[in-house]
PAVO-511018 format. One record per atom (N, C-alpha, C): residue in three letters; atom name; x, y, z. Coordinates in steps of 0.02 Angstrom, whole numbers, plus 50000, padded with zeros to 5 digits. Atoms other than C-alpha are relative to their C-alpha. Example, Ala and Ser with C-alpha at 12.3 -4.5 7.8 and 13.67 -1.06 7.14 Angstrom:
<rs>
residuo:atomo:c1:c2:c3
ALA:N:50045:49941:50000
ALA:CA:50615:49775:50390
ALA:C:50045:50060:50000
SER:N:49958:49941:49997
SER:CA:50684:49947:50357
SER:C:49961:50055:50037
</rs>
This chain:
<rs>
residuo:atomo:c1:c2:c3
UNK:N:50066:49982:50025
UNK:CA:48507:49537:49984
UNK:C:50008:50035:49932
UNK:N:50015:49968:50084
UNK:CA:48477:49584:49802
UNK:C:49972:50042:50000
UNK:N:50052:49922:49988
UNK:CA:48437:49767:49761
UNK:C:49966:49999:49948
UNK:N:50072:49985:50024
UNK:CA:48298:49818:49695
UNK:C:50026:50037:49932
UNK:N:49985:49969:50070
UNK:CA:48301:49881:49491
UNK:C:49934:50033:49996
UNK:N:50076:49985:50024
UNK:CA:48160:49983:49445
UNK:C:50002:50026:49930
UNK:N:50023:49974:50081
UNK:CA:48110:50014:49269
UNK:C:49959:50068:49990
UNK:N:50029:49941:50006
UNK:CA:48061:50194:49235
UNK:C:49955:49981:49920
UNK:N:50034:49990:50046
UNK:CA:47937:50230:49100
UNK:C:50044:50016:49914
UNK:N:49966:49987:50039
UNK:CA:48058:50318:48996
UNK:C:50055:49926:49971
UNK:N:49969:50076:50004
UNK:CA:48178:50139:49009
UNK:C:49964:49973:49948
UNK:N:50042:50048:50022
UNK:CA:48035:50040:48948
UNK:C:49971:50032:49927
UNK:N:50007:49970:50078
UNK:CA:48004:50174:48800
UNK:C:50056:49998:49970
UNK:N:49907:50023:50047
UNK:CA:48204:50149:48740
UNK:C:49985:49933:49971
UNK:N:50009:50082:50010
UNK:CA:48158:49952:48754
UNK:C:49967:50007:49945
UNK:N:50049:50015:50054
UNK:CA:48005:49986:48649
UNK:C:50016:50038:49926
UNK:N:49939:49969:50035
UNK:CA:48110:50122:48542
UNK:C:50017:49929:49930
UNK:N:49942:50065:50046
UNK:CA:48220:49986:48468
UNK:C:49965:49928:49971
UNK:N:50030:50058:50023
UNK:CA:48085:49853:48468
UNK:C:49964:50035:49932
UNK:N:50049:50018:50075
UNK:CA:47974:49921:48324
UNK:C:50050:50045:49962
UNK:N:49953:50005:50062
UNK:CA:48130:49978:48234
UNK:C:50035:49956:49963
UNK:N:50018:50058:50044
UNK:CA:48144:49811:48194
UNK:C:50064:49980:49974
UNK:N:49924:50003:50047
UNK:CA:48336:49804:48150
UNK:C:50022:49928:50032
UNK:N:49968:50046:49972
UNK:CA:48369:49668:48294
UNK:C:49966:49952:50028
UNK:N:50032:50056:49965
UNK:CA:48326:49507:48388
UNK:C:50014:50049:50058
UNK:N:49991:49951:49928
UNK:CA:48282:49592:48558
UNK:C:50037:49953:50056
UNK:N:49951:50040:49948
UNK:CA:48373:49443:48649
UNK:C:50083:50014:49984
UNK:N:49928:49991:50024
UNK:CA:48520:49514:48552
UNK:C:50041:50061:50042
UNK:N:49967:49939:49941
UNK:CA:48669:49604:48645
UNK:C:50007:50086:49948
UNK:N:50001:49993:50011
UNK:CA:48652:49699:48505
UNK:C:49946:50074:49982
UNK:N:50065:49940:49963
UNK:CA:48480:49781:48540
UNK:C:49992:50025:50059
UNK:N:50002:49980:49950
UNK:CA:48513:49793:48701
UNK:C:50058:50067:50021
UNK:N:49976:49946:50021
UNK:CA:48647:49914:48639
UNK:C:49963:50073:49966
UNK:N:50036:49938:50034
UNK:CA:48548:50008:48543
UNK:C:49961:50037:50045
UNK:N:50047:49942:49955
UNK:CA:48433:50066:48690
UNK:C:50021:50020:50046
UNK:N:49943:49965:49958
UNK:CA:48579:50120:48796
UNK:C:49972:49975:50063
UNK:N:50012:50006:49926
UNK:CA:48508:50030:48965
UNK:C:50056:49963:50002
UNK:N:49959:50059:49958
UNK:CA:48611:49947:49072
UNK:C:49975:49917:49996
UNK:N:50013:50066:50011
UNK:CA:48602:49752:49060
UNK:C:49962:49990:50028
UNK:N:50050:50045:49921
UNK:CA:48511:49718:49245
UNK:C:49924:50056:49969
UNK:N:50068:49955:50027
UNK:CA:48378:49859:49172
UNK:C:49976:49953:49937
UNK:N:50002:50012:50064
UNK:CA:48369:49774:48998
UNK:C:49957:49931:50005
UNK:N:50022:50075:49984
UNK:CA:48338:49601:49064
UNK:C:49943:50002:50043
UNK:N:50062:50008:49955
UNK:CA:48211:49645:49205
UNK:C:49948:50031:49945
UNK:N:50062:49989:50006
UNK:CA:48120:49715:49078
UNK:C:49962:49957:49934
UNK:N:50026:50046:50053
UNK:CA:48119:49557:48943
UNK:C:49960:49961:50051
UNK:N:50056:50060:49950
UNK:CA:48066:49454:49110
UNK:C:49956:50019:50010
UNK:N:50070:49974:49968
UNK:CA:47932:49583:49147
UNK:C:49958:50042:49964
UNK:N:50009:49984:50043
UNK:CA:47887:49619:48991
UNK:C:49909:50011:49980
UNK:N:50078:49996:50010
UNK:CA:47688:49604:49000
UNK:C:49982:50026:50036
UNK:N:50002:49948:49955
UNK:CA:47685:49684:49160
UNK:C:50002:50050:49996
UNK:N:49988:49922:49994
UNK:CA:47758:49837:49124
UNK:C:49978:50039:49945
UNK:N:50026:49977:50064
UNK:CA:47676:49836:48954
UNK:C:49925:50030:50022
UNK:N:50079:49986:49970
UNK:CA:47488:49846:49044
UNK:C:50013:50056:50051
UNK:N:50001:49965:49950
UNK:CA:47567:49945:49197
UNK:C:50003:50078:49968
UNK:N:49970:49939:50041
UNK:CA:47650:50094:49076
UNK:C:49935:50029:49935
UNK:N:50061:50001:50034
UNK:CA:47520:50067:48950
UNK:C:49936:50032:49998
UNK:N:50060:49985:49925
UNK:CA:47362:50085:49091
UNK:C:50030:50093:49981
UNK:N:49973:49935:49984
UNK:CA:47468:50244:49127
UNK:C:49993:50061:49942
UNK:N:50007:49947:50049
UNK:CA:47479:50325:48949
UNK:C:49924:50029:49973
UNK:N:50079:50005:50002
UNK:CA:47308:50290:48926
UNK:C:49950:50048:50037
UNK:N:50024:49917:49970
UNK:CA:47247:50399:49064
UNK:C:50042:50061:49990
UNK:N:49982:49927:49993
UNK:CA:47380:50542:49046
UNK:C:49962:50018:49919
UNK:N:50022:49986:50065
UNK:CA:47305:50533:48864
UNK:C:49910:50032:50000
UNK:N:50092:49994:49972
UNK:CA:47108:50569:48937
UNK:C:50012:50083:50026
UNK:N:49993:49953:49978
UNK:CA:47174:50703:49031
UNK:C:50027:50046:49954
UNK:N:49964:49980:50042
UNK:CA:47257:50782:48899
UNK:C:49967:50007:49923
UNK:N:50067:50001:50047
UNK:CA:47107:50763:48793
UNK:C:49930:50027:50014
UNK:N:50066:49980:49974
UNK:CA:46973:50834:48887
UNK:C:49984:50079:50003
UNK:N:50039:49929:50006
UNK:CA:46871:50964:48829
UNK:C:49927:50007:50039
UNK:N:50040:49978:49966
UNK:CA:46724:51050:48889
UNK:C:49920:49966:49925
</rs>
């Protein structure tokens, strides 16, 4: 049985990190250096890449409401 990887928030901000610094092809082993994940992290999160963009996204979105709310 194949274990389970989960992508933390912070993960998926390294990924995004390195993406709009713009130095590398993100299929490169190269960028996948640069954001210090592990490979099986790196890859679940090019395959799940729209997912976790709306899921994390969703997420900043409300801690950003809360964190904005005045009287």
């Amino acid at each position: 049985m194949a274990k389970a990887i989960k992508v933390s928030r912070d993960d998926f901000e390294s990924y995004l990190d390195v993406q709009s610094y713009g130095a590398w092809n993100m299929l490169s082993s190269e960028a996948r250096a640069a954001t210090g994940l592990e490979e099986e992290i790196y890859s679940k999160i090019i395959k799940n890449y729209s997912g976790l963009s709306k899921k994390y996204n969703d997420e900043k979105e409300k801690d950003q409401w809360v964190l904005t709310f005045t009287d």
